[in-house]
FITORNU-986942 format. One record per atom (N, C-alpha, C): x negated, z negated, y negated; atom name. Coordinates in steps of 0.001 Angstrom, whole numbers, plus 500000, padded with zeros to 6 digits. Atoms other than C-alpha are relative to their C-alpha. Example, Ala and Ser with C-alpha at 12.3 -4.5 7.8 and 13.67 -1.06 7.14 Angstrom:
BEGIN
<rec><px>499110</px><pz>500000</pz><py>501190</py><atome>N</atome></rec>
<rec><px>487700</px><pz>492200</pz><py>504500</py><atome>CA</atome></rec>
<rec><px>499100</px><pz>500000</pz><py>498800</py><atome>C</atome></rec>
<rec><px>500820</px><pz>500060</pz><py>501190</py><atome>N</atome></rec>
<rec><px>486330</px><pz>492860</pz><py>501060</py><atome>CA</atome></rec>
<rec><px>500770</px><pz>499270</pz><py>498910</py><atome>C</atome></rec>
***
This chain:
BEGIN
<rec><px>499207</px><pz>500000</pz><py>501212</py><atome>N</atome></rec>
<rec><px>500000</px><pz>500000</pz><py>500000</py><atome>CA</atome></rec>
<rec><px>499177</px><pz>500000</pz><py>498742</py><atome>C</atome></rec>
<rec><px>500923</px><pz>500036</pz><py>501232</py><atome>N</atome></rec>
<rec><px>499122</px><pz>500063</pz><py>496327</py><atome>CA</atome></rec>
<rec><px>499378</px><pz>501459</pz><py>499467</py><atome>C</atome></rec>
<rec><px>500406</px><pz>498403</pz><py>500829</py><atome>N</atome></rec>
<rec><px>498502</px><pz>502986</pz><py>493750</py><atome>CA</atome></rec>
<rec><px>498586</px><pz>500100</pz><py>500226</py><atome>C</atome></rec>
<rec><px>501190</px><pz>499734</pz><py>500001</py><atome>N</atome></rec>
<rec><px>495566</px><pz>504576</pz><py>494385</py><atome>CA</atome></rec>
<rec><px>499518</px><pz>501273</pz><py>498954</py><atome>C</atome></rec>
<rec><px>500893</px><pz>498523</pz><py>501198</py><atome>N</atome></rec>
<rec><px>493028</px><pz>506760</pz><py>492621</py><atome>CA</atome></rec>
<rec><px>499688</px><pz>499034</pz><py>498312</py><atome>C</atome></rec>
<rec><px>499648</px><pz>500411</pz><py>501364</py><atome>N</atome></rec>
<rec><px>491947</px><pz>506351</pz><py>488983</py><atome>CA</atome></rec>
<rec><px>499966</px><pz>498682</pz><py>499137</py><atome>C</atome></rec>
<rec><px>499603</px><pz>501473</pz><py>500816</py><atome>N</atome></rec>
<rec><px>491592</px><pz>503233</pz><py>486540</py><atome>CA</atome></rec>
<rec><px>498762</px><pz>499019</pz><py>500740</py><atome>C</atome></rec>
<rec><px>500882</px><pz>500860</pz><py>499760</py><atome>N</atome></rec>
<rec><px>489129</px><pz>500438</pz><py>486411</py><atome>CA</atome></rec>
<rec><px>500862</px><pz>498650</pz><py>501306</py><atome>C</atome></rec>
<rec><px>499132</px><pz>501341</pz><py>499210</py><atome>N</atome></rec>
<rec><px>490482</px><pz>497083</pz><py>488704</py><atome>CA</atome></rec>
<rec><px>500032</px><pz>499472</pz><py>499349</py><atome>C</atome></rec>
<rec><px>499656</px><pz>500446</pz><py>500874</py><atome>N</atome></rec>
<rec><px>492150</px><pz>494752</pz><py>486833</py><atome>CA</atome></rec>
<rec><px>498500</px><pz>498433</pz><py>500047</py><atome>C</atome></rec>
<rec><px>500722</px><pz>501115</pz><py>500106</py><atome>N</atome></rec>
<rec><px>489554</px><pz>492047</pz><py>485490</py><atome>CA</atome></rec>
<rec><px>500713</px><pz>498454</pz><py>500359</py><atome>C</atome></rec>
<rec><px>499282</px><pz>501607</pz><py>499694</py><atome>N</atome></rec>
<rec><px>489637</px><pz>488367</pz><py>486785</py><atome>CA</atome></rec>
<rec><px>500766</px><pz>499480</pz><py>499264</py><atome>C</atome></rec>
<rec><px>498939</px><pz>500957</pz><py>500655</py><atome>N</atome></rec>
<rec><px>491970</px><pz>486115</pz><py>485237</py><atome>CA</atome></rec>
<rec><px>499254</px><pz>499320</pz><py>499183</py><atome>C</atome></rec>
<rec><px>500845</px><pz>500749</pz><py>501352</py><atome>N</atome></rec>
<rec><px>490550</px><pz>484647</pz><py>481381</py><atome>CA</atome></rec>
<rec><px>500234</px><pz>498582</pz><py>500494</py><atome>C</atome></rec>
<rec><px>499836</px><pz>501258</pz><py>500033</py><atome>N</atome></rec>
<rec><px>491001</px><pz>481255</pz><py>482710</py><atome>CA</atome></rec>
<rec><px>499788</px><pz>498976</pz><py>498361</py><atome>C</atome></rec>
<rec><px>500768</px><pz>500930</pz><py>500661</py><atome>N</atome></rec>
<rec><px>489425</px><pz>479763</pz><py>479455</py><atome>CA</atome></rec>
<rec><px>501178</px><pz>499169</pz><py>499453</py><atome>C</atome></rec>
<rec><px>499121</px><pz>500205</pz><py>500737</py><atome>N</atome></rec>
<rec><px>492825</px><pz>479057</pz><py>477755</py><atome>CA</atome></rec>
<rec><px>500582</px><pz>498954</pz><py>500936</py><atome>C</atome></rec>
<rec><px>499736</px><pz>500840</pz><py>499321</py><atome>N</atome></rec>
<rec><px>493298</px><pz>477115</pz><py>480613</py><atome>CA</atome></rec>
<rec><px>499308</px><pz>498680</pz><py>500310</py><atome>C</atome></rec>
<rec><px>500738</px><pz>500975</pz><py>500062</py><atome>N</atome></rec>
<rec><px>490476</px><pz>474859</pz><py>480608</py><atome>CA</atome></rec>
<rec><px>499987</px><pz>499512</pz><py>498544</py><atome>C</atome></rec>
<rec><px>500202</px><pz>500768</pz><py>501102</py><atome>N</atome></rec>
<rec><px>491132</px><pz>473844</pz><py>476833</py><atome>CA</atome></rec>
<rec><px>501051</px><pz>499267</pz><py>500499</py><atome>C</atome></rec>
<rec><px>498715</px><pz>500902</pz><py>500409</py><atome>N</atome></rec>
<rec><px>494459</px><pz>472164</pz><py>477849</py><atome>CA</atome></rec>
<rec><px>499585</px><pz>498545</pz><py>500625</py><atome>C</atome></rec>
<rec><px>499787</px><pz>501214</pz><py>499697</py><atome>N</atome></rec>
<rec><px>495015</px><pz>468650</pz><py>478201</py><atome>CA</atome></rec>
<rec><px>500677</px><pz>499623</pz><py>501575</py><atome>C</atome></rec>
<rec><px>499410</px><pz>500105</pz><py>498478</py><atome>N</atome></rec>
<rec><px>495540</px><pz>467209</pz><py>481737</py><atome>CA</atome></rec>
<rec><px>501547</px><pz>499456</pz><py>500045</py><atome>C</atome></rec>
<rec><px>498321</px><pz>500260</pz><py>500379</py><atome>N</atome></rec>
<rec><px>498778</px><pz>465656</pz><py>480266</py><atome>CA</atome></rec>
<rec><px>501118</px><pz>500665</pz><py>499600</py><atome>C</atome></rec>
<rec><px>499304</px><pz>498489</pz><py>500393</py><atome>N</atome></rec>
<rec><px>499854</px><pz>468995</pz><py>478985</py><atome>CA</atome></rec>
<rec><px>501398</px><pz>500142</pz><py>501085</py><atome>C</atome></rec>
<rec><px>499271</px><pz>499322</pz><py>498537</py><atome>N</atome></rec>
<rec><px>503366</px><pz>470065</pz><py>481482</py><atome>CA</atome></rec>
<rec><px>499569</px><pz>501180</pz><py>498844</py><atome>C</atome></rec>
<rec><px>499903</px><pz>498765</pz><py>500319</py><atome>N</atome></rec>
<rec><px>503599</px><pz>473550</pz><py>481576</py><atome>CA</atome></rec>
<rec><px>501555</px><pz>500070</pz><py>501191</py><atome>C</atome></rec>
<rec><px>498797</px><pz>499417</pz><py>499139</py><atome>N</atome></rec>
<rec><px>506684</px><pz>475613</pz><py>483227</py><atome>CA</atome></rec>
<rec><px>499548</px><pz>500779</pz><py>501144</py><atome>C</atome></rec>
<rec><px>500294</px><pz>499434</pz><py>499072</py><atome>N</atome></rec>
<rec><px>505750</px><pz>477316</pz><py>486164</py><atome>CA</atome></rec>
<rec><px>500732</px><pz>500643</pz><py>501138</py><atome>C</atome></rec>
<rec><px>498640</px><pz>499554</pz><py>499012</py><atome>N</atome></rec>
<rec><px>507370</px><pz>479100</pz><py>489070</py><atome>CA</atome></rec>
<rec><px>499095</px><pz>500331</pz><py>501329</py><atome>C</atome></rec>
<rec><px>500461</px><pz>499741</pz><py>498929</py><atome>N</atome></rec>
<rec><px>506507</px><pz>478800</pz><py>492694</py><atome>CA</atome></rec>
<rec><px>500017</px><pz>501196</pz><py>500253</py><atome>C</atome></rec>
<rec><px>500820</px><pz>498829</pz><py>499336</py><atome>N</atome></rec>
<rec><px>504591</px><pz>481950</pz><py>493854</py><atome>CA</atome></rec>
<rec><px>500169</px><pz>499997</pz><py>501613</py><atome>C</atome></rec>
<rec><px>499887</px><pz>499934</pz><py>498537</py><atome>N</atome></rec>
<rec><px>503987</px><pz>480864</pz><py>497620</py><atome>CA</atome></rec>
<rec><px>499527</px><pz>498403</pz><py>500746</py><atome>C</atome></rec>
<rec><px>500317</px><pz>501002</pz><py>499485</py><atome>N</atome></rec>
<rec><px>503786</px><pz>478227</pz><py>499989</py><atome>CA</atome></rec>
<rec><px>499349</px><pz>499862</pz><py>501203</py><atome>C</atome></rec>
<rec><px>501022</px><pz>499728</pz><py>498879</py><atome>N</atome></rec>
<rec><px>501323</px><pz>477121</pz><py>502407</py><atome>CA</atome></rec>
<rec><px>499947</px><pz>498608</pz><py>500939</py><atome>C</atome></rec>
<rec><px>499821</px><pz>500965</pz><py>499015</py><atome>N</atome></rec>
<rec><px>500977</px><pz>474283</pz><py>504976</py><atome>CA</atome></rec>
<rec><px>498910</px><pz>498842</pz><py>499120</py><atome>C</atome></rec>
<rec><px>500749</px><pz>500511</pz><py>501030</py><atome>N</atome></rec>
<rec><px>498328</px><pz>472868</pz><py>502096</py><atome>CA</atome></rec>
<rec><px>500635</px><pz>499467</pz><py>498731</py><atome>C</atome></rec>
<rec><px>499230</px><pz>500181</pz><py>501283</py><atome>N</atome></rec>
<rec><px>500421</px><pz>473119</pz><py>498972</py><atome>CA</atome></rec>
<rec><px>500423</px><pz>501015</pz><py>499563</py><atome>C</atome></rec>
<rec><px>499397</px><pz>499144</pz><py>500886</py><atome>N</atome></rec>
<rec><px>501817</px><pz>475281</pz><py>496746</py><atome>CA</atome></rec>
<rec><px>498960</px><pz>501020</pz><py>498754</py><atome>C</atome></rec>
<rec><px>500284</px><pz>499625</pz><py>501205</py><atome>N</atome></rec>
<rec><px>500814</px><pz>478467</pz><py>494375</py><atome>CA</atome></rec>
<rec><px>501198</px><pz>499860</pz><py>499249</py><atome>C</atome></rec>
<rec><px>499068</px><pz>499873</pz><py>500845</py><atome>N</atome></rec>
<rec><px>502333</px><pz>478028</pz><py>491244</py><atome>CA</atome></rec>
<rec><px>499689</px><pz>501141</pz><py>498831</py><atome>C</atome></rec>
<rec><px>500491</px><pz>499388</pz><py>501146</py><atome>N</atome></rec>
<rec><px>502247</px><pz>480475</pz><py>488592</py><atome>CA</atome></rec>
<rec><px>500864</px><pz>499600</pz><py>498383</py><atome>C</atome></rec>
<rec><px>499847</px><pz>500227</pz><py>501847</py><atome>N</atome></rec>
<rec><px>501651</px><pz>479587</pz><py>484857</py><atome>CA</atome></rec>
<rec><px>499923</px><pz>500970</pz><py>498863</py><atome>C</atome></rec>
<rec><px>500187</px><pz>499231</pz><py>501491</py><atome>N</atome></rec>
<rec><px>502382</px><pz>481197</pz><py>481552</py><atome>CA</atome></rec>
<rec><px>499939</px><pz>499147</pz><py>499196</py><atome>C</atome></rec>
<rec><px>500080</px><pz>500947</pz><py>501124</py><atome>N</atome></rec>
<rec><px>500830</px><pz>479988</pz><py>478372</py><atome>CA</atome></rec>
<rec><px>500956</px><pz>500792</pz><py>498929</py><atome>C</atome></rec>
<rec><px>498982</px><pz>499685</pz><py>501196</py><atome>N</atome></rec>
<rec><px>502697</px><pz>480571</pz><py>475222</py><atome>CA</atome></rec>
<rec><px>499391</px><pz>501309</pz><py>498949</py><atome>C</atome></rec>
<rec><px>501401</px><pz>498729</pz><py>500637</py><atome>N</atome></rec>
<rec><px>499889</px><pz>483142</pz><py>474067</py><atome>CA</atome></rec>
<rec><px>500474</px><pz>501132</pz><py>500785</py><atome>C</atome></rec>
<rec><px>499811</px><pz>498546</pz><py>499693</py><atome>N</atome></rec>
<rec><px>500783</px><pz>485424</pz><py>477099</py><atome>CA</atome></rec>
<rec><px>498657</px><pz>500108</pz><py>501391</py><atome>C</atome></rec>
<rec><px>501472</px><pz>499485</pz><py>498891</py><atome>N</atome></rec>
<rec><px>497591</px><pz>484756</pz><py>479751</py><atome>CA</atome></rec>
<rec><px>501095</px><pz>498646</pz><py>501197</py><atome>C</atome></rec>
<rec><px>499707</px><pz>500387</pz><py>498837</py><atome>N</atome></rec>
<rec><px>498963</px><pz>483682</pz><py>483024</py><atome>CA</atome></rec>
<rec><px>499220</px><pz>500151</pz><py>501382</py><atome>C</atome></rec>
<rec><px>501092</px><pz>500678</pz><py>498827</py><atome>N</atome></rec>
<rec><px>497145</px><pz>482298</pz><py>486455</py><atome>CA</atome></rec>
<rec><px>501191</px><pz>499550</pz><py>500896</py><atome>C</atome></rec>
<rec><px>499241</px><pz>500311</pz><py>498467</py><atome>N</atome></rec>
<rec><px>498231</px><pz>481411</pz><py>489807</py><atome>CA</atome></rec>
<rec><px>499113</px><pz>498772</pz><py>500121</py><atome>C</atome></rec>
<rec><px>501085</px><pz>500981</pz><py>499754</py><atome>N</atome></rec>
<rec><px>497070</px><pz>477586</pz><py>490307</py><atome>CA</atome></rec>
<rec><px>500652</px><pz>499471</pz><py>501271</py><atome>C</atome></rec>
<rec><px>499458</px><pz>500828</pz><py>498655</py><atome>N</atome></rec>
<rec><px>497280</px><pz>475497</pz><py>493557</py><atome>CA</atome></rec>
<rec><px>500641</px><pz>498160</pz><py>499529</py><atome>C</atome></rec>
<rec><px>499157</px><pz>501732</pz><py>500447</py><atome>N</atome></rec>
<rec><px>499724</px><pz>471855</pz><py>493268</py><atome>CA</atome></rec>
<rec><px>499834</px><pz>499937</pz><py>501688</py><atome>C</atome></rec>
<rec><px>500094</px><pz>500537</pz><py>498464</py><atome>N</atome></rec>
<rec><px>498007</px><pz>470422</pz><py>496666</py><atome>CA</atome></rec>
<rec><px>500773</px><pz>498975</pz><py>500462</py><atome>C</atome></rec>
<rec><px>498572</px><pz>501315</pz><py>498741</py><atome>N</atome></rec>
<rec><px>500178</px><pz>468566</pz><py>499083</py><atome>CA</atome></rec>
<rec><px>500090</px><pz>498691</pz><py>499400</py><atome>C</atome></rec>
<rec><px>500132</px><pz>501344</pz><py>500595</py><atome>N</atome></rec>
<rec><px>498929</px><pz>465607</pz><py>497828</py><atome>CA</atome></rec>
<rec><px>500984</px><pz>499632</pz><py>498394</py><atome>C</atome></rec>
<rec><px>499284</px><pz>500373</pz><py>501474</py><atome>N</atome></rec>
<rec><px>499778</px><pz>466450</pz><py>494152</py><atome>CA</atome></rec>
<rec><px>501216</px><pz>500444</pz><py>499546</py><atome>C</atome></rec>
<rec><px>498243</px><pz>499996</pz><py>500132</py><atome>N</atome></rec>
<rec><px>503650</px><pz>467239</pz><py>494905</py><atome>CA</atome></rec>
<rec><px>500681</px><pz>498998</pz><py>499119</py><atome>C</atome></rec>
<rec><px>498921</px><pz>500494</pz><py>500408</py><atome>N</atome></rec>
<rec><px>504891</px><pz>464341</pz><py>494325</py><atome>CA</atome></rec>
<rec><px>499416</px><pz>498562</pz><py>500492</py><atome>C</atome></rec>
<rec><px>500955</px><pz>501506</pz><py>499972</py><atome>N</atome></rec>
<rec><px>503674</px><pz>460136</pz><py>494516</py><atome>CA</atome></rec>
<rec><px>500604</px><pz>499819</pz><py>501681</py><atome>C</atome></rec>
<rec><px>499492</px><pz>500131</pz><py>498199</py><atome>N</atome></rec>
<rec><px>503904</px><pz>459303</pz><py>498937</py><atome>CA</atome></rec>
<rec><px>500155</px><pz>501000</pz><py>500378</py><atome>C</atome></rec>
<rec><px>500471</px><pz>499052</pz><py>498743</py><atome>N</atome></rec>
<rec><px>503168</px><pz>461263</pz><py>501949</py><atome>CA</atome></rec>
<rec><px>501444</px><pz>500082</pz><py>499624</py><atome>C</atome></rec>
<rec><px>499395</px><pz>498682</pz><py>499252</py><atome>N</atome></rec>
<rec><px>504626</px><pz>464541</pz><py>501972</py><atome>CA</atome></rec>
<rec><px>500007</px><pz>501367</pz><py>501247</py><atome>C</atome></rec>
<rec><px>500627</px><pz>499728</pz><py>498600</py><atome>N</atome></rec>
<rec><px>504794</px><pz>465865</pz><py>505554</py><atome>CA</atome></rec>
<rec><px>500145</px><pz>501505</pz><py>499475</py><atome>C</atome></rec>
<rec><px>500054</px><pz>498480</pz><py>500045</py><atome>N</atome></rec>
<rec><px>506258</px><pz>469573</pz><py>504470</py><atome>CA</atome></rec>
<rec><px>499827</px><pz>500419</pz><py>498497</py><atome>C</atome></rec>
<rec><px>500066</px><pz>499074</pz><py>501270</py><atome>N</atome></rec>
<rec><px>505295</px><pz>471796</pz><py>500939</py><atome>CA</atome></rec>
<rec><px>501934</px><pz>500269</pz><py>500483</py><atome>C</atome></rec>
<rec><px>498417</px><pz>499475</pz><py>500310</py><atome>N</atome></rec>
<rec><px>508907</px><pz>473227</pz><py>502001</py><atome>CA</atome></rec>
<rec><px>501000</px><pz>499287</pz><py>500360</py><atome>C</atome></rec>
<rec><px>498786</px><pz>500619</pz><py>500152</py><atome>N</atome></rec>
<rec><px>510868</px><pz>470478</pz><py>502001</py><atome>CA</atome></rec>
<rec><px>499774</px><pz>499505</pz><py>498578</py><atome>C</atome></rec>
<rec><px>500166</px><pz>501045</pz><py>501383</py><atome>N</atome></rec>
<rec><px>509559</px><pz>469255</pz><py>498420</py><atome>CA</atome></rec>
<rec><px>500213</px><pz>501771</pz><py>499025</py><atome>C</atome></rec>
<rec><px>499813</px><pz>498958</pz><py>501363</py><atome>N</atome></rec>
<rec><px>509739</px><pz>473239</pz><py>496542</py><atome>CA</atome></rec>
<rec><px>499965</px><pz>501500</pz><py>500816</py><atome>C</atome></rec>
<rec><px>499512</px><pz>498980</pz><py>499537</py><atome>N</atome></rec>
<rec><px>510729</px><pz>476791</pz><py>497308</py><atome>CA</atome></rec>
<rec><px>499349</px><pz>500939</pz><py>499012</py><atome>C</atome></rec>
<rec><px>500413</px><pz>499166</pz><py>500286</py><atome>N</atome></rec>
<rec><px>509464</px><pz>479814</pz><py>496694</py><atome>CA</atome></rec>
<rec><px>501127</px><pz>500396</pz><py>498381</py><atome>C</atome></rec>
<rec><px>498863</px><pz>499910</pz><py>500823</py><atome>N</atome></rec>
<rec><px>511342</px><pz>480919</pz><py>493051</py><atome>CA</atome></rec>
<rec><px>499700</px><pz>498798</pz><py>498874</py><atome>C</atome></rec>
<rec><px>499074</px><pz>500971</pz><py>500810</py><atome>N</atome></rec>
<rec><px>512061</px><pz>477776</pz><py>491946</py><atome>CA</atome></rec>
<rec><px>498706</px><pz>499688</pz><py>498939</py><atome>C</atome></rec>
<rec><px>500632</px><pz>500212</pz><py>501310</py><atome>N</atome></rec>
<rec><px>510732</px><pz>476821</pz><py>488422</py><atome>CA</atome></rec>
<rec><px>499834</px><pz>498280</pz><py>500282</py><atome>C</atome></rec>
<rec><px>500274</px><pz>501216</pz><py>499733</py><atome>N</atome></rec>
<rec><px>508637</px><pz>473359</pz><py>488250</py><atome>CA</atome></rec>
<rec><px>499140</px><pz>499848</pz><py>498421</py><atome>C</atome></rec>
<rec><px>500555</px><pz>500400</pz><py>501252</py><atome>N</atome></rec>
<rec><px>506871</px><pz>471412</pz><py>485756</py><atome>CA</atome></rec>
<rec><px>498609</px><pz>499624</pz><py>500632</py><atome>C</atome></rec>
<rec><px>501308</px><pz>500232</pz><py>499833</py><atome>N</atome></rec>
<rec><px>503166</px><pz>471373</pz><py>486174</py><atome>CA</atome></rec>
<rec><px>498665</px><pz>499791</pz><py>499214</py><atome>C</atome></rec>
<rec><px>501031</px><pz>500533</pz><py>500944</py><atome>N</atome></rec>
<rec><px>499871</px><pz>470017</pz><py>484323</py><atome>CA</atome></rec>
<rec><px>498635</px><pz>500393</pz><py>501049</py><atome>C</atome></rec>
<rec><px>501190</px><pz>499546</pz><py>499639</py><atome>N</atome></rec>
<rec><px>496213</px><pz>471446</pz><py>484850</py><atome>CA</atome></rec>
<rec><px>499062</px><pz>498973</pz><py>500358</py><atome>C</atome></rec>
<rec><px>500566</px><pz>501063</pz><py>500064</py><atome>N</atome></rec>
<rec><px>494002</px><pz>469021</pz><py>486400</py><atome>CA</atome></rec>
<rec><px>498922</px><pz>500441</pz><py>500234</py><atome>C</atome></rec>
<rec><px>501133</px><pz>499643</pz><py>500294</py><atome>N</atome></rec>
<rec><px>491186</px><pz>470962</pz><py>486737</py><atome>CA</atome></rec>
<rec><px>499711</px><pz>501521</pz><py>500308</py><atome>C</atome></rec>
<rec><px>500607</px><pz>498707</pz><py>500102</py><atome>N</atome></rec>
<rec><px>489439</px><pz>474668</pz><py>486102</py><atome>CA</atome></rec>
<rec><px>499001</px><pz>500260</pz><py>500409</py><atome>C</atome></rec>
<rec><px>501237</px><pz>499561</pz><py>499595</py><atome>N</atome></rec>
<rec><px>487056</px><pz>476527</pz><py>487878</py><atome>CA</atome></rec>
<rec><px>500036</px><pz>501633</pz><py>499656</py><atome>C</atome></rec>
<rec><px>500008</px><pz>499007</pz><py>500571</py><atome>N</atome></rec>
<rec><px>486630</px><pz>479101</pz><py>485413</py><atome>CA</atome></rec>
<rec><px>499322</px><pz>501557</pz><py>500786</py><atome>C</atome></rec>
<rec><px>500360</px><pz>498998</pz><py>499308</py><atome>N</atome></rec>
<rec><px>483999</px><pz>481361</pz><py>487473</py><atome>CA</atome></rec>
<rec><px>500699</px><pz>500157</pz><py>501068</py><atome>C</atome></rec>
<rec><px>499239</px><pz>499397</pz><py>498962</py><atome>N</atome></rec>
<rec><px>485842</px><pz>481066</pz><py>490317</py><atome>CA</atome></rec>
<rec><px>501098</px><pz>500875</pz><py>499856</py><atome>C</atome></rec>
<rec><px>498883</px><pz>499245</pz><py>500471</py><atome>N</atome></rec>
<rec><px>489182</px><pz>482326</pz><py>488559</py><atome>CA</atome></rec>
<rec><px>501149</px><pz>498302</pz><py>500997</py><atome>C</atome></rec>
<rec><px>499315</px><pz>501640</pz><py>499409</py><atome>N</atome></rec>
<rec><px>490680</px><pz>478537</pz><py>490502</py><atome>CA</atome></rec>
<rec><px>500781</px><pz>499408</pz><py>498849</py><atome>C</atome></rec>
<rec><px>499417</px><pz>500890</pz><py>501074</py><atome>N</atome></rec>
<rec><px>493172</px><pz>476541</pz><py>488452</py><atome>CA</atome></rec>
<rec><px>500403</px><pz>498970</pz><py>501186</py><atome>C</atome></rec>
<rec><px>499431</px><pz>500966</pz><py>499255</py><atome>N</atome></rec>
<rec><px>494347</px><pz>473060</pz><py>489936</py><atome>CA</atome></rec>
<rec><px>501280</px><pz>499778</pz><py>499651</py><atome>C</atome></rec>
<rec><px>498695</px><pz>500552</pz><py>500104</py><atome>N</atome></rec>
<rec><px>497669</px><pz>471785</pz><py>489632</py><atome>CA</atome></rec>
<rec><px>500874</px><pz>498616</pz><py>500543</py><atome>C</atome></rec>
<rec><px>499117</px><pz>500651</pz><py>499133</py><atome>N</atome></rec>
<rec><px>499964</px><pz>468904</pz><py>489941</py><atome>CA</atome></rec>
<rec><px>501370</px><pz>499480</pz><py>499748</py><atome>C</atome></rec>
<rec><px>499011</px><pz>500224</pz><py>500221</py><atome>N</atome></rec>
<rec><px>503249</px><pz>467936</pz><py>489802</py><atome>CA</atome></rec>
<rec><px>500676</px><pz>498690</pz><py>499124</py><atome>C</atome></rec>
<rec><px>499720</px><pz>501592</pz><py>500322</py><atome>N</atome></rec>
<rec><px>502781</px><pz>464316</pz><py>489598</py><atome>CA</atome></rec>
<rec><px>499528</px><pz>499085</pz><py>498395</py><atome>C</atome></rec>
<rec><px>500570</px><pz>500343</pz><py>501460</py><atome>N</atome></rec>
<rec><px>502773</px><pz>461995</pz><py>486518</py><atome>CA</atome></rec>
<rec><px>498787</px><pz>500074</pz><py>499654</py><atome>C</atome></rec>
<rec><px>501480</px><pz>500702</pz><py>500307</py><atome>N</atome></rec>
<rec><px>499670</px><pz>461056</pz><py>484853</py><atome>CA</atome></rec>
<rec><px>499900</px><pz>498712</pz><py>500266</py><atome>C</atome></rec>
<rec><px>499979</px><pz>501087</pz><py>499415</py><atome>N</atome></rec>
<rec><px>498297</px><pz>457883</pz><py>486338</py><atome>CA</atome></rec>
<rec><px>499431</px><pz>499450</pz><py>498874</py><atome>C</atome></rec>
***
């Protein structure tokens, strides 16, 4: 699948706009995909640069969560805060849960 021929590949993802925010920051987000690990979520900033970050199992939600798909669904819109950037990688972290 996928257009072929022609055109550069799209460059990595600018993360940087993502590593200025505050870990207390929410953002809006919308589950992408789910994995037996956690969740992609994807973020838009208010500028217009959007990333796919991971909200690991752990950082669903406060107490053991046995399934990602009993706590969020593919679709569904969540509230999420950046807890950490790995700019070269093109990595964003994510989590659901308050700030401690």
């Amino acid at each position: 699948g996928g257009p072929g021929g022609g055109g550069g590949g799209r460059a990595p993802a600018d993360l940087s706009a993502f590593a200025g925010l505050h870990p207390d920051e929410w953002l809006k987000g919308t589950v992408a995909r789910t994995t037996p690990f956690g969740a992609f979520v994807t973020v838009a900033l208010k500028d217009g640069a959007q990333a796919d970050g991971l909200v690991h199992i752990t950082q669903i939600k406060d107490g053991f969560v046995e399934s990602v798909d009993d706590e969020v669904s593919v679709g569904q819109e969540v509230q999420v805060r950046v807890v950490n950037v790995d700019v070269e990688a093109g990595k964003i972290g994510l989590s659901m849960k308050l700030p401690e």
